[in-house]
KEKE-3310 file (N, C-alpha, C; in steps of 0.2 Angstrom, whole numbers, plus 5000, padded with zeros to 4 digits):
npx = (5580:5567:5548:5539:5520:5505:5494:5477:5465:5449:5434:5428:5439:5443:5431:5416:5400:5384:5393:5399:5407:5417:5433:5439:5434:5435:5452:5453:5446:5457:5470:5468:5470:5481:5490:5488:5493:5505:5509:5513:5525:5532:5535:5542:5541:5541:5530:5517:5503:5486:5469:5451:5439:5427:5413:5421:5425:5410:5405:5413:5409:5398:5398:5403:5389:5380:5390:5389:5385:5391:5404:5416:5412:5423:5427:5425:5437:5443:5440:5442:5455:5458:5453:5459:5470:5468:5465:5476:5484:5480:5482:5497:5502:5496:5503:5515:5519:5515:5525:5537:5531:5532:5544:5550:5562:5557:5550:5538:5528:5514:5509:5501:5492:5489:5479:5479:5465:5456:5449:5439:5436:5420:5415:5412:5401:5391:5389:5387:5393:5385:5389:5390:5377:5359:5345:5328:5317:5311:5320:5332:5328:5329:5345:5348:5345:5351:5365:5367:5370:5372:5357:5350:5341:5341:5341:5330:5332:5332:5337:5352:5367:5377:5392:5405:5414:5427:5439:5456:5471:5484:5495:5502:5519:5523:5538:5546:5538:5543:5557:5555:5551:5563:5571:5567:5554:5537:5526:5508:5497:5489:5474:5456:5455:5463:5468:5457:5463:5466:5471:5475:5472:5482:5492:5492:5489:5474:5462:5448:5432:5426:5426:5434:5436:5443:5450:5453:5460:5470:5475:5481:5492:5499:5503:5512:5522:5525:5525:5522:5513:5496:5485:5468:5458:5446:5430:5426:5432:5433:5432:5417:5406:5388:5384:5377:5368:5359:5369:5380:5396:5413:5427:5445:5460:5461:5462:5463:5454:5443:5439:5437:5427:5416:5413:5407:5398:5390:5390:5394:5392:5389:5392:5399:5408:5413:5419:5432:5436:5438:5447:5457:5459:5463:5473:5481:5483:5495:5505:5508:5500:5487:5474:5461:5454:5451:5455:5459:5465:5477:5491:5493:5484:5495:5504:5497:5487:5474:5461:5455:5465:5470:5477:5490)
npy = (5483:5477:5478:5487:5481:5485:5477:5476:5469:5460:5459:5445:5437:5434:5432:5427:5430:5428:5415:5409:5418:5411:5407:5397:5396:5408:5408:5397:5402:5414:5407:5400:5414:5418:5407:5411:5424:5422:5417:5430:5435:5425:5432:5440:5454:5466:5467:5475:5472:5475:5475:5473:5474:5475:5465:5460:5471:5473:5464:5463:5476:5471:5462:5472:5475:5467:5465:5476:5479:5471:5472:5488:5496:5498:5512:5515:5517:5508:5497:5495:5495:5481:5472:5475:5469:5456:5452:5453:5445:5433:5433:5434:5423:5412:5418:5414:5402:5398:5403:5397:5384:5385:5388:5397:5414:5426:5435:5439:5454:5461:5478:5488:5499:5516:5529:5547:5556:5573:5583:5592:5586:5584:5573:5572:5580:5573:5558:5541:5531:5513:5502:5488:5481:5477:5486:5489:5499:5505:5504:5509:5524:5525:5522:5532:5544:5538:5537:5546:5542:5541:5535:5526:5520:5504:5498:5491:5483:5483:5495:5505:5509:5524:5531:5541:5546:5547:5557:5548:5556:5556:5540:5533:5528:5525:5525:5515:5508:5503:5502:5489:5485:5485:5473:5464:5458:5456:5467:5469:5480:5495:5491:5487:5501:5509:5514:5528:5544:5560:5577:5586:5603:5605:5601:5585:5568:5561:5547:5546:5543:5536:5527:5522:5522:5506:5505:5517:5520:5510:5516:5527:5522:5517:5528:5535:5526:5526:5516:5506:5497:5497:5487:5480:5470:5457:5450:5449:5445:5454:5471:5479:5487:5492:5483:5466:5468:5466:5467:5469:5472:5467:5475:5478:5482:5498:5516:5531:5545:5535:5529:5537:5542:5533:5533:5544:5543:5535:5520:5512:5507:5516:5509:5497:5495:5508:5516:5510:5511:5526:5526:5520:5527:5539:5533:5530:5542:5547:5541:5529:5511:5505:5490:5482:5466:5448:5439:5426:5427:5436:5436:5431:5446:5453:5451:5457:5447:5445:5453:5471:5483:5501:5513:5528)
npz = (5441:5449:5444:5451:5461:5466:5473:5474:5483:5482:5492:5491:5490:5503:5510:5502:5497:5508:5513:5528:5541:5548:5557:5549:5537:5531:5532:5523:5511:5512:5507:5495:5487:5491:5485:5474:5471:5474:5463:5455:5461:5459:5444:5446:5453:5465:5477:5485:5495:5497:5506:5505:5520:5523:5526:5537:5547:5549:5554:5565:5573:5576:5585:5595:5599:5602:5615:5620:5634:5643:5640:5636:5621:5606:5597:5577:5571:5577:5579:5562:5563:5571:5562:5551:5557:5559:5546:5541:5548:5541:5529:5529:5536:5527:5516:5515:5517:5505:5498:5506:5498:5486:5484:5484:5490:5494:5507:5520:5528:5539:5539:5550:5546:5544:5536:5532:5532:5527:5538:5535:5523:5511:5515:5527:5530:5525:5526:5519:5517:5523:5535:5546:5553:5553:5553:5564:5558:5570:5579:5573:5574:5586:5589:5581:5592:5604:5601:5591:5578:5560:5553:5538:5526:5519:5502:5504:5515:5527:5540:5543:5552:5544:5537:5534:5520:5516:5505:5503:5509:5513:5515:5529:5534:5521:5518:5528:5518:5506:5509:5515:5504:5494:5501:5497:5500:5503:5507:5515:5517:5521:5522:5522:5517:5527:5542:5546:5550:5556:5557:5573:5578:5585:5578:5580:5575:5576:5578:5569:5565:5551:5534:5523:5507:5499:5487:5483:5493:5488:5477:5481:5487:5479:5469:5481:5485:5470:5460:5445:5442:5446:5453:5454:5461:5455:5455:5445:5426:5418:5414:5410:5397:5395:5404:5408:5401:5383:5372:5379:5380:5381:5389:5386:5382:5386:5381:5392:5386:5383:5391:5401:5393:5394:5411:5409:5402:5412:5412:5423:5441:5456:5467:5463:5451:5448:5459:5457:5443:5441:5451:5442:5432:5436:5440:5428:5422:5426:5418:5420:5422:5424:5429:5430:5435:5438:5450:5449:5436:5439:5435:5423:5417:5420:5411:5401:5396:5398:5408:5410:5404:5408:5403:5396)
capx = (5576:5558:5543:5532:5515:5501:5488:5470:5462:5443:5430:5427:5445:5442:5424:5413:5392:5382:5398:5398:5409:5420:5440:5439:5431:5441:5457:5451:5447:5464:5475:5469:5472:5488:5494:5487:5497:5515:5512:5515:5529:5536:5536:5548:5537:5539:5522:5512:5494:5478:5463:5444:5435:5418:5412:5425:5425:5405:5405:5418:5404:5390:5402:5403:5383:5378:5391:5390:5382:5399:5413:5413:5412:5425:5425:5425:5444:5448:5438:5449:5462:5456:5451:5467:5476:5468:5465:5485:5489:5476:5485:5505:5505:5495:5510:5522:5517:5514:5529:5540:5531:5534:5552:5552:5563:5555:5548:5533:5526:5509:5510:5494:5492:5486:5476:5477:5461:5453:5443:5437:5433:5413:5411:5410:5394:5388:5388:5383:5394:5383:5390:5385:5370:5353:5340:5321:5314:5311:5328:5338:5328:5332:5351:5349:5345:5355:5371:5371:5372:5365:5354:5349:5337:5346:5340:5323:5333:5332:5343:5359:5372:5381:5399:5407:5418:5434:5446:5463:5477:5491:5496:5508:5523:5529:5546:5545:5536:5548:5563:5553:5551:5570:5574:5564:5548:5531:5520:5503:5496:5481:5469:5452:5457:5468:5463:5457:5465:5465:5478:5468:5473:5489:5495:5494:5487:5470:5457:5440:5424:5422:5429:5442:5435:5450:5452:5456:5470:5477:5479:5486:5497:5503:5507:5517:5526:5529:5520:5524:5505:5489:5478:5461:5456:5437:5428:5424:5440:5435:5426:5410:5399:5382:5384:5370:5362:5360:5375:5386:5405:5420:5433:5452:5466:5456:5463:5460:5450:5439:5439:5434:5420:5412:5413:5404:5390:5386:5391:5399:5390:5396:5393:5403:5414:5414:5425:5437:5436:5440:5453:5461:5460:5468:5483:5486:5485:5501:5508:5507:5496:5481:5473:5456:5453:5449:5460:5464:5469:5481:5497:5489:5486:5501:5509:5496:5487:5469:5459:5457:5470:5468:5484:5489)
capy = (5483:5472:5481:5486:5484:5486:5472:5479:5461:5462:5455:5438:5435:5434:5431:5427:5431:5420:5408:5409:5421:5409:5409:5392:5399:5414:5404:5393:5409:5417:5401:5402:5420:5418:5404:5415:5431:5418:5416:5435:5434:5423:5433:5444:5460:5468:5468:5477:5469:5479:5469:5476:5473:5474:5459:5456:5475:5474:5458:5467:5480:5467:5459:5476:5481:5462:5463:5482:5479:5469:5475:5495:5496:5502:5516:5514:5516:5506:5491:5496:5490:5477:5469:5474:5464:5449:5450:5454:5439:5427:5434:5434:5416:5410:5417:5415:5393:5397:5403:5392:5377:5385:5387:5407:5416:5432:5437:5445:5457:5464:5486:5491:5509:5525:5532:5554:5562:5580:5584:5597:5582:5587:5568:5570:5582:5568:5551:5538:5522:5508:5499:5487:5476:5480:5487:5489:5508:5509:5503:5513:5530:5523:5522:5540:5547:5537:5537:5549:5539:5544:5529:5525:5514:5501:5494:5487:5476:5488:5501:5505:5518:5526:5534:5546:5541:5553:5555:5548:5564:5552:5535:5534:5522:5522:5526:5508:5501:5505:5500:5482:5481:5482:5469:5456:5458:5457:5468:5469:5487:5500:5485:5493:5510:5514:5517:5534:5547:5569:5579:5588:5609:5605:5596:5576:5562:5556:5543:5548:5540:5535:5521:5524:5515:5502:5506:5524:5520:5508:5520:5533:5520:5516:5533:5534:5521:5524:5508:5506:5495:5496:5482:5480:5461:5457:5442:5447:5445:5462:5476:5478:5493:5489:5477:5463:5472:5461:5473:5470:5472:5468:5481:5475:5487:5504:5524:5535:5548:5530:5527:5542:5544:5526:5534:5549:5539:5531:5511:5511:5509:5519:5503:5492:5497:5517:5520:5507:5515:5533:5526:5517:5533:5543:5532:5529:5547:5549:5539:5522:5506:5501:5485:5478:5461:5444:5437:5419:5427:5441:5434:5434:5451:5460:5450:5458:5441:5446:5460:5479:5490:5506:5516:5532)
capz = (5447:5448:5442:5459:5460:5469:5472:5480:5483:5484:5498:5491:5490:5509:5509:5498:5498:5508:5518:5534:5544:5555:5555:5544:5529:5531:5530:5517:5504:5510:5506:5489:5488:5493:5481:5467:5475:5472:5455:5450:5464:5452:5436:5449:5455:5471:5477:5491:5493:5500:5504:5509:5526:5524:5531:5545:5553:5552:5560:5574:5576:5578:5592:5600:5598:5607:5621:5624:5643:5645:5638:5633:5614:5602:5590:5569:5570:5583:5575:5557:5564:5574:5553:5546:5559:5559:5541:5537:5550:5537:5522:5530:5535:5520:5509:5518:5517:5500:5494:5507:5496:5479:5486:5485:5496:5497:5516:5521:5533:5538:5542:5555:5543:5546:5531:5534:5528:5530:5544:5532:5517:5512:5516:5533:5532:5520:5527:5513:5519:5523:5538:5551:5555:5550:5560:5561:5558:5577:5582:5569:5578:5595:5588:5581:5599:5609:5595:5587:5574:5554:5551:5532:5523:5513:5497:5507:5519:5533:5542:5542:5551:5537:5540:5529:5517:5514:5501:5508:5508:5514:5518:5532:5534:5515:5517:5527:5513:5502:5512:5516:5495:5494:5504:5495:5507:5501:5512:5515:5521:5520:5523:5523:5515:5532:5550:5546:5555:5555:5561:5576:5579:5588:5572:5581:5572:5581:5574:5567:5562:5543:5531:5518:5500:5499:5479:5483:5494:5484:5471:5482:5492:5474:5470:5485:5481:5464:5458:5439:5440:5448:5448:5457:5460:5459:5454:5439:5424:5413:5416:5403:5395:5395:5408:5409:5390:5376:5369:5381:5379:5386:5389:5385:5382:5384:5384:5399:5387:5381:5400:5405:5391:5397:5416:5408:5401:5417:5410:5428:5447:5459:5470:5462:5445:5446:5460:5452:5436:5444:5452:5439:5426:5440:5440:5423:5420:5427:5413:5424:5420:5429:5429:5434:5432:5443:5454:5443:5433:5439:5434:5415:5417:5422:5405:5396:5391:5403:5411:5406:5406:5406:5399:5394)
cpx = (5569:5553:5540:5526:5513:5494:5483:5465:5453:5442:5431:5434:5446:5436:5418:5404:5390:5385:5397:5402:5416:5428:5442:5439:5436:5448:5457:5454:5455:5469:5473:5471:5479:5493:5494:5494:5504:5515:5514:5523:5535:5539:5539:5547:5539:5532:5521:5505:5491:5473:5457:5442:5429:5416:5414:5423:5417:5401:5407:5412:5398:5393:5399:5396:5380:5383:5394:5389:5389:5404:5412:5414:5418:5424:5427:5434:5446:5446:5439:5452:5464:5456:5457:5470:5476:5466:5472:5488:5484:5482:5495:5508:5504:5502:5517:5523:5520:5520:5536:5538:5533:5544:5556:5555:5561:5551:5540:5529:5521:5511:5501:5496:5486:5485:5475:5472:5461:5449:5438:5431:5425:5412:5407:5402:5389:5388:5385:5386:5391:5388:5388:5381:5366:5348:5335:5323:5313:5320:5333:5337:5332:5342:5352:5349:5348:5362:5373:5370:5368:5363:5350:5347:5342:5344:5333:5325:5334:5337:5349:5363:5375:5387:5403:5410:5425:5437:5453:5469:5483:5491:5504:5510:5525:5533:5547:5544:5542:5554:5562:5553:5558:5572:5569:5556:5539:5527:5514:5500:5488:5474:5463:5452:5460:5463:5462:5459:5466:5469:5471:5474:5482:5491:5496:5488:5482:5465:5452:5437:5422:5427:5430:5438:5441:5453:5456:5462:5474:5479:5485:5493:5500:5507:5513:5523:5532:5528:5521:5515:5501:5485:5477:5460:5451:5434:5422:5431:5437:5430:5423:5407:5391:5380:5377:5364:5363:5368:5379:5393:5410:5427:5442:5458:5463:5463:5461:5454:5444:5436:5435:5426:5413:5411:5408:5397:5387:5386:5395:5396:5391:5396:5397:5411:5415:5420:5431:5440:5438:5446:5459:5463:5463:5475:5484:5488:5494:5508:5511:5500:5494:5476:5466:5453:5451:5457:5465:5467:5474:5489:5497:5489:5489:5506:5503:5490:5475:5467:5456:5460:5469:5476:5484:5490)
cpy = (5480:5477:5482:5488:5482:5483:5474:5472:5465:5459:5449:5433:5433:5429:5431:5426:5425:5416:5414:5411:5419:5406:5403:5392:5404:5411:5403:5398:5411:5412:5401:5408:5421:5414:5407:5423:5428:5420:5423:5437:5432:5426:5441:5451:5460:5470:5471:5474:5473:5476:5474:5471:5473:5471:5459:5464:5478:5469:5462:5473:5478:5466:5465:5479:5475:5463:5469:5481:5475:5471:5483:5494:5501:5507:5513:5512:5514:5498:5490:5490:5482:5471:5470:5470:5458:5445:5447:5446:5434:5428:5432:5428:5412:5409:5415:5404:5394:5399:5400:5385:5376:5385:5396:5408:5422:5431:5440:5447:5462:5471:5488:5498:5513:5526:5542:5557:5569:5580:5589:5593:5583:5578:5566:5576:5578:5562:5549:5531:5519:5504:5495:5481:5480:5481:5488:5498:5509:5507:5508:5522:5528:5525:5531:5545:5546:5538:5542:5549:5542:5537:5532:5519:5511:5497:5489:5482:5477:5493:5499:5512:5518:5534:5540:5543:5544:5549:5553:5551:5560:5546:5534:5528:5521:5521:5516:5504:5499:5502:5492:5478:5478:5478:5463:5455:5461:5462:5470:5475:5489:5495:5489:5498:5513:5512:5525:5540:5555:5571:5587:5598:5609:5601:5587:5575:5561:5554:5545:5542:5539:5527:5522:5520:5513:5504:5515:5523:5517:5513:5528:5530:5515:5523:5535:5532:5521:5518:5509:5501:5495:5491:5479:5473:5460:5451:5443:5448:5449:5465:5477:5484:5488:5484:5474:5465:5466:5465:5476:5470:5472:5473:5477:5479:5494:5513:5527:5540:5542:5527:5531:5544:5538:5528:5541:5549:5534:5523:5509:5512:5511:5516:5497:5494:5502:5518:5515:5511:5521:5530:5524:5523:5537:5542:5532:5534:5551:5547:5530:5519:5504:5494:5480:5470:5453:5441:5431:5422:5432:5441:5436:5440:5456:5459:5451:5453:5441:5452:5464:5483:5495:5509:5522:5532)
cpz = (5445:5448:5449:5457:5467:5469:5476:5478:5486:5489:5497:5490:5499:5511:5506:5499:5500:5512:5525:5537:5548:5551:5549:5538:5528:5525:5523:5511:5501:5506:5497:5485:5488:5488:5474:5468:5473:5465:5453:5456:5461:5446:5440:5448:5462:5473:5486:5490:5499:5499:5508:5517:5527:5527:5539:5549:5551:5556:5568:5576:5578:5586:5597:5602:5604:5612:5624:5631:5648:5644:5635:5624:5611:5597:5583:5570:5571:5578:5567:5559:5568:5568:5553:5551:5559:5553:5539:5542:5546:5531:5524:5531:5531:5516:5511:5515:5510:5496:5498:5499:5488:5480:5485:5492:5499:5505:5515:5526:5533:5542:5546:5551:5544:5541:5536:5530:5531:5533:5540:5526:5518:5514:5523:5535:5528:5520:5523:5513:5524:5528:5542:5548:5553:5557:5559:5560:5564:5582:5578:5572:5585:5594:5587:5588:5602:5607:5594:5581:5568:5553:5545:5531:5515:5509:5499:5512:5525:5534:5543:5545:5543:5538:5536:5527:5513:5508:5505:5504:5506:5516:5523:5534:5525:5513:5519:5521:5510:5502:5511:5507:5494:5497:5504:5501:5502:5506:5511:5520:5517:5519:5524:5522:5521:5537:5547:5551:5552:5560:5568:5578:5582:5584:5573:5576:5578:5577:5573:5564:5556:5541:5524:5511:5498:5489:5480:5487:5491:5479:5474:5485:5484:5468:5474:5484:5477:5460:5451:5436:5446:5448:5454:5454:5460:5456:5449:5432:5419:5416:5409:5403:5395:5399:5408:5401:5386:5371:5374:5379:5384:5384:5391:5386:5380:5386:5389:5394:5383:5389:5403:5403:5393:5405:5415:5406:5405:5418:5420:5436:5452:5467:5470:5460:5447:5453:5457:5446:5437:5447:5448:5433:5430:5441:5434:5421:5422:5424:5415:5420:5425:5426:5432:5432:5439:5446:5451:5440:5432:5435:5426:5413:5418:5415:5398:5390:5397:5407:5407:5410:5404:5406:5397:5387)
residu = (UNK:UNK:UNK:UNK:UNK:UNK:UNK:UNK:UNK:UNK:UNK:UNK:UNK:UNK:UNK:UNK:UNK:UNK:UNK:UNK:UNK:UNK:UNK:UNK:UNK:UNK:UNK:UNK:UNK:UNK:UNK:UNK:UNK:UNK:UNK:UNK:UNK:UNK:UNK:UNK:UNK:UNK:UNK:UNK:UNK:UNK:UNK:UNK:UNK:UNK:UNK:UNK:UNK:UNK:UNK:UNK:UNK:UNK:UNK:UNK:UNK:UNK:UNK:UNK:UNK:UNK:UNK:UNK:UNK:UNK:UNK:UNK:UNK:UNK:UNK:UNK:UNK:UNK:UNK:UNK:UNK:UNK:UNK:UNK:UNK:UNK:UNK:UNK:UNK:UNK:UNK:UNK:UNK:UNK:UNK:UNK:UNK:UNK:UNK:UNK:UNK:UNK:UNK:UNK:UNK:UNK:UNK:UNK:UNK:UNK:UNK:UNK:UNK:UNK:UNK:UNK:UNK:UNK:UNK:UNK:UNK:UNK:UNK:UNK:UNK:UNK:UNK:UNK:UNK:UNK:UNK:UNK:UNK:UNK:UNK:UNK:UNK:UNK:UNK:UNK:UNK:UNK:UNK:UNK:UNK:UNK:UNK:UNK:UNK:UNK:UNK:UNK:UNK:UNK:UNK:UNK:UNK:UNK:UNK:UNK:UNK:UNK:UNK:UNK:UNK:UNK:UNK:UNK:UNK:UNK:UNK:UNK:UNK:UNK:UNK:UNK:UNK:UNK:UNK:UNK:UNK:UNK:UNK:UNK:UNK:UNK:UNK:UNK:UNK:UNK:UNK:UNK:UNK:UNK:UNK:UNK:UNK:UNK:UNK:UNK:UNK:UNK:UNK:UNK:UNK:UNK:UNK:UNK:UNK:UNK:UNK:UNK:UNK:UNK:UNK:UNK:UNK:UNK:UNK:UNK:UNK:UNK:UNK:UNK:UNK:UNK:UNK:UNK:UNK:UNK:UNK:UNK:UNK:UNK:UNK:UNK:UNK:UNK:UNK:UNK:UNK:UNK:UNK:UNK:UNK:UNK:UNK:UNK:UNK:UNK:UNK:UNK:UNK:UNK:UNK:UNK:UNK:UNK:UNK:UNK:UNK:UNK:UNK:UNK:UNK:UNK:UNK:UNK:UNK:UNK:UNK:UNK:UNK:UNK:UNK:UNK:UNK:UNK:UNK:UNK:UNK:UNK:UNK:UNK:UNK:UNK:UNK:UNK:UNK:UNK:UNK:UNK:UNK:UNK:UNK:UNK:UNK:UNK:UNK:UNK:UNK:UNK:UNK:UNK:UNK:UNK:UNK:UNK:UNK:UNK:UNK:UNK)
# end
């Protein structure tokens, strides 16, 4: 049976700093994205791909903050899924071209998923993601009174709500996935870390208000699974100690207790690398291979030849 992995594509695989927002550019990114995505298709993987939202579902909340007086505004959860469908319909007919024109017959289909956290998770007494538009100091109070909302000062370039940001418990629909792998099918799921969702006193499934870090789901919707590799897409091709030091290093084929002590001494952002890195030591601990490295060159390092692997 073909190895299955689990590909968590970053932001600029979508949208890169700076471009301009509009379905064109979009496209463009994805189409590249997509043709990189065949070639490990090729080297005959059952793949799942996971992509971030950043961008696109704080655009959809800009939408809804300018044309609240017209149209009633969505919640967090609702504008999730909103991103995951129009990203998953960017990425689903991208690959779909792209492995028609490589002559692949694999299929592929995008899953609207459900991320289940705990309503209980301390994140939510603890807001600390960053979403949205920027706002002055007297609009970000006005937001806090009329809202709700926790507004936070971001890096001197104004305010910001800021959302909780849960561990995700479960990803739901995997038995699908699962089924869709087997039968030659690429799918694309847990877009944005999930729609987040909490089981409410009567045991149903209802939506709540935060945003899932996409690296954490892929590692739990590669556990799921059963995923035999991990690997985190980013737009840069190793991870580094000392990054940016005159005594920098690049990080290759590393151990988790090497991994863990480099995530101990701090070499790791917890804006950037560090949840990567926590996530990647969480999977390989279970005697699986994680994998963070750039998107060119994925193919490369699934054969071992690019990246840092982390391994037990």
């Amino acid at each position: 049976m073909a190895n299955r992995v689990v590909l968590a594509l970053g932001g600029n695989a979508i949208l890169k700093p700076n471009q301009e927002a509009t379905l064109e550019v979009q496209m463009d990114n994805v189409k590249i994205s997509a043709d990189l995505v065949a070639k490990i298709e090729e080297l005959d993987y059952q793949i799942v791909l996971t992509h971030g939202n950043g961008p696109q579902v704080g655009n959809i909340l800009r939408q809804n903050e300018e044309a609240k007086d017209i149209v009633p505004p969505f919640p967090l959860d609702v504008c999730n899924a909103e991103s995951q469908g129009f990203i998953g319909y960017m990425l689903e007919q991208s690959l779909k071209n792209s492995l028609e024109t490589k002559g692949l017959t694999s299929n592929v289909i995008t899953l609207l998923t459900q991320t289940e956290v705990s309503a209980d998770d301390e994140a939510f007494t603890n807001p600390n993601k960053p979403i949205g538009i920027f706002y002055s100091e007297a609009e970000a109070k006005q937001m806090e009174q009329e809202k709700n909302w926790v507004m936070m000062e971001d890096a001197g370039r104004g305010y910001r709500r800021v959302v909780p940001s849960p561990q995700p418990k479960a990803i739901h629909g995997v038995s699908s996935i699962v089924n869709l792998l087997n039968q030659n099918t690429i799918v694309v799921a847990g877009g944005g870390g999930g729609i987040p969702v909490v089981r409410g006193e009567d045991g149903l499934l209802k939506g709540i208000e935060a945003v899932i870090d996409k690296d954490r789901t892929g590692k739990k919707l590669a556990e799921q699974i059963d995923a035999d590799v991990f690997v985190m897409l980013t737009d840069v091709s190793n991870v580094y100690i000392n990054y940016g030091k005159p005594n920098q290093e690049k990080l290759e084929t590393i151990s988790i207790k090497k991994a863990e002590q480099y995530m101990n001494e701090g070499h790791f952002a917890d804006g950037s690398m560090g949840p990567k890195m926590e996530a990647a030591i969480a999977f390989a601990k279970q005697g699986k291979t994680a994998i963070i490295c750039s998107l060119e060159e994925a193919d490369q390092a699934l054969q071992g030849r690019a990246g840092t692997r982390i391994t037990g």
